[in-house]
C-alpha positions as CSV (number, residue, x, y, z in Angstrom):
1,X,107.3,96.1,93.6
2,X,107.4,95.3,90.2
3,X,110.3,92.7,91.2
4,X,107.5,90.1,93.1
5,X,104.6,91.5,90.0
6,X,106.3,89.7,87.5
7,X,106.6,86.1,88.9
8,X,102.7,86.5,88.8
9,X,102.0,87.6,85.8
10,X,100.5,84.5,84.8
11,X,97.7,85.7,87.0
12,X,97.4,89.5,86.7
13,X,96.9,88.6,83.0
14,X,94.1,86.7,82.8
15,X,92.5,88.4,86.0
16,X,92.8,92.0,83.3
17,X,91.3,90.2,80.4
18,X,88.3,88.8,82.4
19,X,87.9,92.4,83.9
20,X,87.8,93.2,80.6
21,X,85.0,91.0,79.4
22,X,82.9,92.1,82.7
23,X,83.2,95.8,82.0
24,X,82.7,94.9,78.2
25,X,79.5,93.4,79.0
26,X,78.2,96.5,81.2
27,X,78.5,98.6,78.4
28,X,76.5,96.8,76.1
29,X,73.9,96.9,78.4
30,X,73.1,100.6,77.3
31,X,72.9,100.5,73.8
32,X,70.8,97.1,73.9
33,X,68.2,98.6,76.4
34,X,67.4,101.2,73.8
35,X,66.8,98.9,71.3
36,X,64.1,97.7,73.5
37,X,62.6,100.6,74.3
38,X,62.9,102.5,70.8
39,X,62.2,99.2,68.5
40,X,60.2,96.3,70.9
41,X,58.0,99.1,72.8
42,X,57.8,102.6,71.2
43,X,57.9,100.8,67.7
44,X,60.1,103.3,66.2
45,X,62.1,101.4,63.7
46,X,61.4,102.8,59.9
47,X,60.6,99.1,59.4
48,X,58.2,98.6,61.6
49,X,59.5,95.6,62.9
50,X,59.6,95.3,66.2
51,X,56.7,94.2,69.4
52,X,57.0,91.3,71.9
53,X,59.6,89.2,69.7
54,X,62.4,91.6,69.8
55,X,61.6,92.2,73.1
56,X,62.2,88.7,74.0
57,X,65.3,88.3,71.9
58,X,66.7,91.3,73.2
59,X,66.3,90.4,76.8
60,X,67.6,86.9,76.5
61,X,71.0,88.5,74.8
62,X,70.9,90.9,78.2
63,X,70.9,87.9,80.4
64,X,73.4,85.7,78.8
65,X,75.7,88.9,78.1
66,X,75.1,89.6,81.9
67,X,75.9,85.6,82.7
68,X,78.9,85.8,80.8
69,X,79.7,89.5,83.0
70,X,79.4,88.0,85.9
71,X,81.4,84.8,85.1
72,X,84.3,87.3,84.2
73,X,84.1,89.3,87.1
74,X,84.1,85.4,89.5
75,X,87.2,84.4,87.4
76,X,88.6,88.1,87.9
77,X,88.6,88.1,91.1
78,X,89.9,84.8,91.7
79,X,93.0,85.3,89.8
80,X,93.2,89.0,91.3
81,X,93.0,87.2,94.6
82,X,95.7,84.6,93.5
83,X,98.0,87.6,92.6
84,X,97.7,89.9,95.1
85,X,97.7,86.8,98.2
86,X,101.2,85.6,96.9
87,X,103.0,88.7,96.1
88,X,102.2,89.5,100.0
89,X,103.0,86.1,101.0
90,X,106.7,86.5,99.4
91,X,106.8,90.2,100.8
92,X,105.9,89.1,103.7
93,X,108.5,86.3,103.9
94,X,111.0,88.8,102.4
95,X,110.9,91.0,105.3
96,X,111.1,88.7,108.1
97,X,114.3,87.2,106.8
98,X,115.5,90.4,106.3
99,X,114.7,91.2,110.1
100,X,116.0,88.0,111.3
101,X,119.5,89.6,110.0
102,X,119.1,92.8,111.6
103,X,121.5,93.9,114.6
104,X,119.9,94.7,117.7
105,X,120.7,98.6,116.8
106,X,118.7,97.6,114.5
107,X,115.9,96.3,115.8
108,X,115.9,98.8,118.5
109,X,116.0,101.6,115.8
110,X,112.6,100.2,114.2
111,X,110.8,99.0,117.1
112,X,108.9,95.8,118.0
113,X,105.9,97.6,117.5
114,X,106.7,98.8,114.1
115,X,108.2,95.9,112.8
116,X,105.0,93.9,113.7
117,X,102.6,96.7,111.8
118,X,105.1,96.4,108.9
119,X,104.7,93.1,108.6
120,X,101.1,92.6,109.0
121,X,98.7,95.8,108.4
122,X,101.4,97.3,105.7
123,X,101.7,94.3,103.3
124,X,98.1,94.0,103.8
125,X,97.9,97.3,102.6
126,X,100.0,96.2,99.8
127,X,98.0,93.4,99.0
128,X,95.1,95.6,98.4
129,X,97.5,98.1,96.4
130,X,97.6,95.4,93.9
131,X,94.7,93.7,94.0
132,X,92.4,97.3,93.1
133,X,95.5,98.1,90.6
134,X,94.7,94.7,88.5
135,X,90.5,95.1,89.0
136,X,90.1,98.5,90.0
137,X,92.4,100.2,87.7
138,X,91.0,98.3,84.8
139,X,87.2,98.9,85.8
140,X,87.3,102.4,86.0
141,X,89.5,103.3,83.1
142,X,87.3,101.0,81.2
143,X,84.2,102.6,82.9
144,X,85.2,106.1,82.4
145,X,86.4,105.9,79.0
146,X,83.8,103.6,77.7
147,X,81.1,106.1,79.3
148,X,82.4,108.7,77.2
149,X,82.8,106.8,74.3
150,X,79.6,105.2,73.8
151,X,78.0,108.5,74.4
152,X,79.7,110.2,71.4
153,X,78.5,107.5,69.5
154,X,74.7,107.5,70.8
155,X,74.5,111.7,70.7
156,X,77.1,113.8,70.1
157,X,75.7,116.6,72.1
158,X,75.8,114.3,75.2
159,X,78.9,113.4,74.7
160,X,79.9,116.7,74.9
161,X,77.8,116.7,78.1
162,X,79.4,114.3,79.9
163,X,82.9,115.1,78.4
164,X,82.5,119.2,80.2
165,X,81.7,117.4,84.0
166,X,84.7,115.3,83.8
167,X,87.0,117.9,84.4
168,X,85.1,118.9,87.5
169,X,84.9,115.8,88.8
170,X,88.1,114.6,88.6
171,X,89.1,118.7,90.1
172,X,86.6,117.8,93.1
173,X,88.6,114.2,93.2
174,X,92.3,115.3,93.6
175,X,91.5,118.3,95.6
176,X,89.9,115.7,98.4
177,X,93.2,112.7,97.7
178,X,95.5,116.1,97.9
179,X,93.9,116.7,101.1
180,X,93.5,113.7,102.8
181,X,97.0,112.3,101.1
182,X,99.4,113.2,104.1
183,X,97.1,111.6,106.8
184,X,97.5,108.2,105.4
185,X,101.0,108.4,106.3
186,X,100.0,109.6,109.9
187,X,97.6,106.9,110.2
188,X,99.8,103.9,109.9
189,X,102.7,105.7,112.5
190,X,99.6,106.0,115.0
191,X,99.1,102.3,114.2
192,X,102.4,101.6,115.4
193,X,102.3,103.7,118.5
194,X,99.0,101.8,119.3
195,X,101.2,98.3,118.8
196,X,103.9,99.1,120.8
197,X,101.7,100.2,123.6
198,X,99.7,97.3,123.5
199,X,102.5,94.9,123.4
200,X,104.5,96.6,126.1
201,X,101.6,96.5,128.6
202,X,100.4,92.6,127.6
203,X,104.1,91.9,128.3
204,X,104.3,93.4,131.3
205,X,100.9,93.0,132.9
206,X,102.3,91.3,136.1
207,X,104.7,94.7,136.3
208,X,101.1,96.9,135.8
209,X,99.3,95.2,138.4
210,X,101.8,95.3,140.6
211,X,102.6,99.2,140.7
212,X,98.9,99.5,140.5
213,X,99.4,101.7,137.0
214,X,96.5,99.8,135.0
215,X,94.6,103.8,135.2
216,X,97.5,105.2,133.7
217,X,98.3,102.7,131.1
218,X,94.4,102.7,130.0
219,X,94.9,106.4,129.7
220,X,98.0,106.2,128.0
221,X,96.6,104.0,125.4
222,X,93.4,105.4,124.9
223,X,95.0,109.2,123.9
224,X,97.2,107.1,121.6
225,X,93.5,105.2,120.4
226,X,91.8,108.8,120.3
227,X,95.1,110.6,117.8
228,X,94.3,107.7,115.7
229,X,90.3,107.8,115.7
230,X,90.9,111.4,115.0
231,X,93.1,111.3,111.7
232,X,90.7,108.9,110.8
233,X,87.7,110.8,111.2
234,X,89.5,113.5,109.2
235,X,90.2,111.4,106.4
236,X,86.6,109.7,106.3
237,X,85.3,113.4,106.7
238,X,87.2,114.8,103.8
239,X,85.7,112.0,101.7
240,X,82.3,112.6,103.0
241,X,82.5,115.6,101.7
242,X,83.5,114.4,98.2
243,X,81.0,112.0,97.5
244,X,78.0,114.4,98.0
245,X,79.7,116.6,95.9
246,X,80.6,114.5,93.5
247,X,77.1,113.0,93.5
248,X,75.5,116.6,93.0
249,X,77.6,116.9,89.5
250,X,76.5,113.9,88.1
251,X,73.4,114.4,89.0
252,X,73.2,117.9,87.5
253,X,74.8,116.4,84.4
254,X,71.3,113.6,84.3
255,X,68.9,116.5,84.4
256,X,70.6,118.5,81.6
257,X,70.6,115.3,79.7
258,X,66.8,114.9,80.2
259,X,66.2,118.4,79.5
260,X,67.9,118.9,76.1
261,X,66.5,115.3,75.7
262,X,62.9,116.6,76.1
263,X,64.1,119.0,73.5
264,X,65.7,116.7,70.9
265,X,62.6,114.0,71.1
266,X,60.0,117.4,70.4
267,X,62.4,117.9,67.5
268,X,62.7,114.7,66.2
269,X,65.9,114.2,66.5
270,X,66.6,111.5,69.3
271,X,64.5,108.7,71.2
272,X,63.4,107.9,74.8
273,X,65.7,105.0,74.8
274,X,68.6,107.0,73.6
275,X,68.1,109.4,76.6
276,X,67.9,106.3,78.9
277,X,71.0,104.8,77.4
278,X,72.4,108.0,77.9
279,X,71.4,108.4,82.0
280,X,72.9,104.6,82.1
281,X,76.2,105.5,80.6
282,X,76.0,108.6,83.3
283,X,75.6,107.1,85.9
284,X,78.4,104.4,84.8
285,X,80.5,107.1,84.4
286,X,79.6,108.1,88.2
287,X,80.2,104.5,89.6
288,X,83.6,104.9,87.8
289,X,84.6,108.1,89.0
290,X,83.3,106.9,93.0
291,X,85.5,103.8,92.1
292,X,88.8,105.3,91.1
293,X,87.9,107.4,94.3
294,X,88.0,104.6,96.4
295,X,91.0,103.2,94.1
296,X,92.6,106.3,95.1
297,X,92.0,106.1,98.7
298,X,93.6,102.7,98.6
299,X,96.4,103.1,96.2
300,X,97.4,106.3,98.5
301,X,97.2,104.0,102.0
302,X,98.7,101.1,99.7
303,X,101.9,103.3,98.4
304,X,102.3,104.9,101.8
305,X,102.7,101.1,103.7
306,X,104.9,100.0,100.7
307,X,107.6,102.9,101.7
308,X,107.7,101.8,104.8
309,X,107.7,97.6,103.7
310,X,110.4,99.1,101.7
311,X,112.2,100.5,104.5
312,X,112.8,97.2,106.2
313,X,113.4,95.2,102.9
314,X,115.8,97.9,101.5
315,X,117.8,98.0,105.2
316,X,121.2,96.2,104.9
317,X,122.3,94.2,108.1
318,X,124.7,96.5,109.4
319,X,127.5,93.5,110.6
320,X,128.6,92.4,107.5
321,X,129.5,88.4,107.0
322,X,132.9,87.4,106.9
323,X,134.1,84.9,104.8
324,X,135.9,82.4,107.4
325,X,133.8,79.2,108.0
326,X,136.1,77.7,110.8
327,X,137.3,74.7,108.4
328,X,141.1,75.6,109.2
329,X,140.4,76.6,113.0
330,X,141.1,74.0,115.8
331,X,138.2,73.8,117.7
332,X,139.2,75.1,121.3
333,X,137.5,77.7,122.5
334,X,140.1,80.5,123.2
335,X,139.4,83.8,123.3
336,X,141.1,87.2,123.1
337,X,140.2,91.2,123.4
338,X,142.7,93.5,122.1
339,X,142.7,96.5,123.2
340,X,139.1,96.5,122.7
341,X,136.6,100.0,123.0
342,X,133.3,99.5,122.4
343,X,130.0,102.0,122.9
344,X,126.5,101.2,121.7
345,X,125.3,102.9,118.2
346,X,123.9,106.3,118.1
347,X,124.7,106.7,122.7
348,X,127.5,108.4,121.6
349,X,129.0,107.0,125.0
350,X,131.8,104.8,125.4
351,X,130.8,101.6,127.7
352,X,134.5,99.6,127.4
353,X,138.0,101.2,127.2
354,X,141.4,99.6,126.2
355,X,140.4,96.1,127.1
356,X,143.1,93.4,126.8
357,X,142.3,90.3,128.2
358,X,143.2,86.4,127.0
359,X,140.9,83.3,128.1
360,X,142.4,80.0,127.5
361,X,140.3,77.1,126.4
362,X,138.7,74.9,128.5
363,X,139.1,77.9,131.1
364,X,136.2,79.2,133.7
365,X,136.6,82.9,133.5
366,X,134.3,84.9,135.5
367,X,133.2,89.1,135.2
368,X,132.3,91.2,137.7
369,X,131.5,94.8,138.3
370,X,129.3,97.1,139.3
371,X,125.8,97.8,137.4
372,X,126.7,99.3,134.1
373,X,130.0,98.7,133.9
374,X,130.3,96.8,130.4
375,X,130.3,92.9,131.7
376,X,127.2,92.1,129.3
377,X,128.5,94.6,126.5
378,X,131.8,92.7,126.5
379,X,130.8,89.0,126.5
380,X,128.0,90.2,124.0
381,X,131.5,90.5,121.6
382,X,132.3,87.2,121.2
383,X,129.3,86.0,119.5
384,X,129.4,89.3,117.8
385,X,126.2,90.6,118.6
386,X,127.9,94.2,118.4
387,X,131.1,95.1,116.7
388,X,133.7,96.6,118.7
389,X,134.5,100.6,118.0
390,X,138.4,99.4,118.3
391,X,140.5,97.3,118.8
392,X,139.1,93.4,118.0
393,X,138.0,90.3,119.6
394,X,139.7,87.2,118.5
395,X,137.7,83.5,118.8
396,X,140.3,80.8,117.6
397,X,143.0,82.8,116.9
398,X,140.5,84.9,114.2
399,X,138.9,88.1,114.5
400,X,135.5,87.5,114.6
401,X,134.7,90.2,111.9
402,X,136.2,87.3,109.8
403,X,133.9,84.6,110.8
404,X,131.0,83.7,109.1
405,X,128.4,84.5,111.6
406,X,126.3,81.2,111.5
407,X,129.6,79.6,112.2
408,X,131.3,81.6,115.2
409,X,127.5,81.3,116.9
410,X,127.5,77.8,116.2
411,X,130.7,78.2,118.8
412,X,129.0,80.1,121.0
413,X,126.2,79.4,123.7
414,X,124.4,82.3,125.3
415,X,122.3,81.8,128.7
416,X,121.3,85.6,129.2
417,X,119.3,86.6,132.4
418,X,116.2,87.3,131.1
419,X,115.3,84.0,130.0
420,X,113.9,84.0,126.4
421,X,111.5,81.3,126.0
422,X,108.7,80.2,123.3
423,X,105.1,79.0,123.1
424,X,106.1,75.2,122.7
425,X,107.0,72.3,125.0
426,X,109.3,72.5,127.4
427,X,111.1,69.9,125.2
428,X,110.9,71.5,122.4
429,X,112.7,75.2,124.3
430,X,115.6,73.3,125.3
431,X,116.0,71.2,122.1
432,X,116.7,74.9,120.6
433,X,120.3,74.3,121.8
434,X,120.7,71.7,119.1
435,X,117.4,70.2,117.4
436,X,119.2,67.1,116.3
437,X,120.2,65.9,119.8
438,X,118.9,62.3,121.2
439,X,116.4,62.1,124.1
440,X,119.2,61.2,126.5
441,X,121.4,63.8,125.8
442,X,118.4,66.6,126.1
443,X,117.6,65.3,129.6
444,X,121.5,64.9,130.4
445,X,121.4,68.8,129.6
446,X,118.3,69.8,131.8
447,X,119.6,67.3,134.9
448,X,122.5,69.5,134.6
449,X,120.8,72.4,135.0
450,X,118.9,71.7,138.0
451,X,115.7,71.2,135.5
452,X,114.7,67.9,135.7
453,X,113.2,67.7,139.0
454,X,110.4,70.3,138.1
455,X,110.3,69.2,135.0
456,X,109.8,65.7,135.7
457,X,107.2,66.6,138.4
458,X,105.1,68.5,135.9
459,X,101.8,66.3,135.2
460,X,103.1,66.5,131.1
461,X,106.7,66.3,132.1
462,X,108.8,67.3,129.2
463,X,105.7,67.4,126.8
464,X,104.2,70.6,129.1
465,X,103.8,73.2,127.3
466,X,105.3,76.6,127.9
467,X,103.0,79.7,127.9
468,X,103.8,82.8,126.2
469,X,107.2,84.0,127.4
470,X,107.4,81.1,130.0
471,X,104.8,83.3,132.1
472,X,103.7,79.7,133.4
473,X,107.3,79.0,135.1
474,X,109.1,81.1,137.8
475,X,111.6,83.1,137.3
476,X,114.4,80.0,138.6
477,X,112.8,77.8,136.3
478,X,112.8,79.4,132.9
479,X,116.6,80.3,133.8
480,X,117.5,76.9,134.2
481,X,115.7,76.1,130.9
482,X,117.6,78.7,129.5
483,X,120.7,76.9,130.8
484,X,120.0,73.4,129.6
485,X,119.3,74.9,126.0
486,X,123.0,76.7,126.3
487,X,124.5,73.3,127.8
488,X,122.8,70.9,125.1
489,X,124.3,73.0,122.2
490,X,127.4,71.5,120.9
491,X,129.4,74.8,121.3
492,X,133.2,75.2,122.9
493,X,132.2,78.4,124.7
494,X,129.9,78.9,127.1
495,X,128.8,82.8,128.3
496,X,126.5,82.6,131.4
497,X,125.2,86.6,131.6
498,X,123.9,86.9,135.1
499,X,122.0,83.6,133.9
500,X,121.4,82.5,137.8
501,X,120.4,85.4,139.0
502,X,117.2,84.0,140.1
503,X,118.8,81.1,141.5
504,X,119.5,80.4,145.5
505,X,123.1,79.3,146.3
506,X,122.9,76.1,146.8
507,X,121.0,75.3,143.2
508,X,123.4,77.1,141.6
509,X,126.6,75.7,143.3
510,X,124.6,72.3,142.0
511,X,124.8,73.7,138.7
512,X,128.0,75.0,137.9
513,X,129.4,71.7,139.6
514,X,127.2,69.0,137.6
515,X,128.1,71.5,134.3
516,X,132.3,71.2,134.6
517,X,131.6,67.7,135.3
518,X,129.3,67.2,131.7
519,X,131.1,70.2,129.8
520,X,134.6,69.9,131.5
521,X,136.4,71.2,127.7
522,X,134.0,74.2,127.4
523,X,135.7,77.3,127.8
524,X,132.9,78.4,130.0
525,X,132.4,83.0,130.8
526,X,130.4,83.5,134.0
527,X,129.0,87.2,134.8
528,X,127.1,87.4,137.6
529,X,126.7,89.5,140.6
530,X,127.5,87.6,143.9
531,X,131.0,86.2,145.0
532,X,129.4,82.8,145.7
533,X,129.0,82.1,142.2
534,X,132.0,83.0,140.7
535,X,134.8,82.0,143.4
536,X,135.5,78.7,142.3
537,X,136.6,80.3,138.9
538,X,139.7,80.1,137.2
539,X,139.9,83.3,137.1
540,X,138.1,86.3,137.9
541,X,138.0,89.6,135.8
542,X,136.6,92.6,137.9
543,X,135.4,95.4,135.8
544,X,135.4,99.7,136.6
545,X,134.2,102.1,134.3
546,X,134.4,100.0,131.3
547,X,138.5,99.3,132.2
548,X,139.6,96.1,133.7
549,X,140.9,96.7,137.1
550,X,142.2,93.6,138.2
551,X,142.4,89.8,137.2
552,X,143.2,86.5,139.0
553,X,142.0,83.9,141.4
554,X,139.2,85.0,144.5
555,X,142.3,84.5,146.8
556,X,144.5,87.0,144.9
557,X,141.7,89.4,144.4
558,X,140.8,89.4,147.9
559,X,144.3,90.4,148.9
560,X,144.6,92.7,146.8
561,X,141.5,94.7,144.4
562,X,139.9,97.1,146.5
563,X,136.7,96.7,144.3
564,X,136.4,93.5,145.1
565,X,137.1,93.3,148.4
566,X,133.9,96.1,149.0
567,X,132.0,93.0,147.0
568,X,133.0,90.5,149.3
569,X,132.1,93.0,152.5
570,X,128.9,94.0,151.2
571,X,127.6,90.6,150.5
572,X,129.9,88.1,153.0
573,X,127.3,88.4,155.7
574,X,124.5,87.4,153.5
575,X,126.4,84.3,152.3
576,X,127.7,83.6,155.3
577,X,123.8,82.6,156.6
578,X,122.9,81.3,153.9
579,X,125.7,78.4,154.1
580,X,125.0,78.0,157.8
């Protein structure tokens, strides 16, 4: 942490040194009140001087020392606030850039959930951390210490007092942090259980309402709202116990203080306002121990939410950049698999076997398969979303472990089935193809898409906005915003992954004919599920088990891939109404 303190320090500094004049000015207060009680009241001064004029003087130097306090503790906490809000702003930055280069192993390894608690309730937690470090760690010390100090000097005897509780206290104070220590950890993991519920369900309330499982979901969160409530509880009541106690102590501490005060003053040998100074400096000894309780509570929460901050900004992204920028490269748009296996991270399954397969540029290649059978796991190669287990997938003639990743997905367009849209216009979704692009070309994109016509029919037209996750479109729609976004980008290779699913036959013949006629050079990848939309293909690649099993034109593949052909049963009724 001390990496992001530093650039600050031109904050934490002065925010110290004003903490220090605020505490400074408390414990003056003591020493000056019994002045006025021994000297301006009781009239105890050898001197005799003393009365209303001391009084006076004294209390005016009370209120401009307590002015001056309290101007301290304003500029305090404005630079503690200045500190602490920026070294969680740059955290906070930090670890979103670092999850913007995770893998999707990755991100599936942390959770959404998680990843959202990290970055909001942890570095708040962090914020805090550093804020009561700069004031509260100051304060207390200074409180504690000062207590002590000033006591020694006012009696000896109740220094010695207040020096014998402070072992008890503090004894009471780390038994109670010692205790309630490993909950703090629990309670932010509940905290991400509670997020990830709670985003699942607001994601997928059409899918709740539709099974009818809103009792079970509202069950499922509320024992995941009840484990959380009850660590909690047990923290809260660990320090309710504490502070009674702790309270009891000091208090104990006041009344032997008055009674060998009641002594001392028979004798002779101290004043009333020396035992009132005395209770004073007690009881700011109290609020200091109760503080560096609370100091404790938040540096423990605080420490526990920075391992985890550090979890995400210590990861490493787990494809590592190539060096290859494309400058030497031909842009063309071939690709190649050799002998490629692949499996997903930590499945421990194999999902693609021995795949060798070439695609020309320019050239409409088109995958299908059964469910499961690797065609999104393979096309998700090329941009190299996953690294291949062996083998290697070539882009331009280079392995694209080489490339520079910004560069070989600047290559790349991806329209996947489920549509991936954002909370802007629906000018602004498919100008994420390529942000710099003209009006024209943006609406030469969507008309090729099939988008235009319920775009333009909208009562905002392009400017309507989307709502969150394009729940305000239908499924065909956002797919074919999701289309125009992947045509717009300037890219030589085009990988359509089931991306007109939604879509009937006829839009989607519309489609793929208006999109060779705008992108005719793209080397365009089509997966999808029904023999209507891939026929026209250059080629066709059928997959089984993870193995190519056959390769070539719908004619060939009719004649003579017995995978296929079941394909083509199975579904030639279907099409066969729907083109009549």
């Amino acid at each position: 942490m001390w990496n992001y303190a530093k650039k600050y320090l031109y904050f934490a500094i002065p925010a110290a040194l004003f903490m220090v004049g605020e505490v400074s000015m408390d414990l003056l207060q003591p020493g000056l009140m019994r002045q006025i009680v021994d000297d301006g009241v009781l009239k105890l001064d050898a001197s005799g001087a003393g009365g209303l004029e001391l009084i006076v003087r004294l209390g005016l130097i009370m209120i401009l020392l307590v002015l001056f306090g309290g101007a301290c503790g304003a500029l305090n906490n404005m630079f503690v606030h200045l500190t602490s809000q920026n070294i969680g702003n740059e955290i906070r930055k930090d670890c979103f850039r670092r999850i913007m280069t995770f893998s999707f192993p990755q991100m599936d390894r942390f959770g959404t959930g998680s990843l959202v608690t990290r970055v909001t309730n942890d570095i708040t937690q962090v914020q805090n951390l550093v804020a009561q470090f700069v004031r509260g760690m100051i304060r207390t010390t200074m409180l504690m210490g000062g207590s002590i100090f000033c006591m020694f000097r006012l009696n000896r005897q109740f220094g010695w007092m207040l020096l014998c509780a402070f072992p008890l206290l503090a004894g009471c104070m780390g038994l109670c942090l010692y205790k309630a220590g490993p909950q703090l950890l629990r309670l932010q993991e509940q905290l991400d259980r509670i997020n990830s519920i709670l985003q699942e369900d607001v994601s997928g309330i059409r899918v709740i309402k539709a099974c009818v499982r809103e009792g079970y979901e509202k069950l499922r969160f509320g024992k995941a709202n009840d484990a959380l409530v009850g660590t909690q509880l047990h923290v809260l009541m660990i320090f309710a116990f504490m502070n009674p106690v702790m309270n009891a102590l000091m208090y104990i501490v006041v009344a032997l203080l008055v009674l060998s005060g009641s002594y001392q003053v028979t004798a002779g040998t101290t004043t009333p306002g020396t035992i009132m100074a005395a209770i004073t400096y007690t009881t700011q000894m109290l609020n200091g121990i109760l503080n560096l309780v609370m100091l404790f509570q938040t540096i423990s929460k605080g420490i526990a939410s920075w391992k985890r901050v550090r979890e995400v900004l210590d990861s490493q992204p787990e494809l590592a950049d190539g060096s290859f920028a494309g400058e030497t490269a031909k842009r063309r748009g071939s690709i190649a698999f050799r002998d490629v296996s692949f499996g997903f991270p930590g499945t421990g399954r194999t999902v693609l076997r021995h795949i060798n397969l070439t695609i020309r540029p320019g050239e409409t290649v088109a995958i299908m398969g059964a469910t499961g059978c690797g065609k999104s796991a393979l096309v998700g190669l090329i941009p190299r979303f996953y690294d291949v287990t062996a083998g290697s997938v070539l882009v331009d003639g280079v392995d694209v472990r080489e490339w520079r990743q910004k560069a070989l997905r600047d290559r790349v367009a991806v329209a996947a089935q489920k549509s991936e849209l954002f909370s802007r216009s629906i000018r602004e979704n498919i100008a994420w193809g390529d942000p710099g692009a003209s009006e024209e070309a943006l609406r030469a994109a969507a008309k090729a898409a099939q988008a235009d016509g319920f775009i333009s029919a909208a009562p905002e037209g392009y400017d309507t906005l989307v709502a969150e996750q394009g729940n305000s479109l239908s499924g065909g729609q956002k797919q074919r915003l999701s289309i125009a976004r992947a045509v717009l980008k300037p890219a030589e290779i085009l990988i359509f992954d089931d991306s007109t699913s939604a879509l009937d036959l006829k839009t989607e013949a519309d489609l793929y004919g208006a999109l060779n006629a705008a992108r005719p050079e793209a080397t365009k990848l089509i997966v999808a599920q029904r023999i209507a939309s891939v026929r026209q293909a250059d080629r066709i690649v059928v997959l089984r088990d993870g193995q190519v099993e056959a390769c070539g034109t719908h004619d060939v593949l009719l004649r003579s891939c017995k995978t296929y052909q079941d394909i083509y049963c199975s579904q030639i009724g279907e099409e066969g109404t729907d083109n009549g």
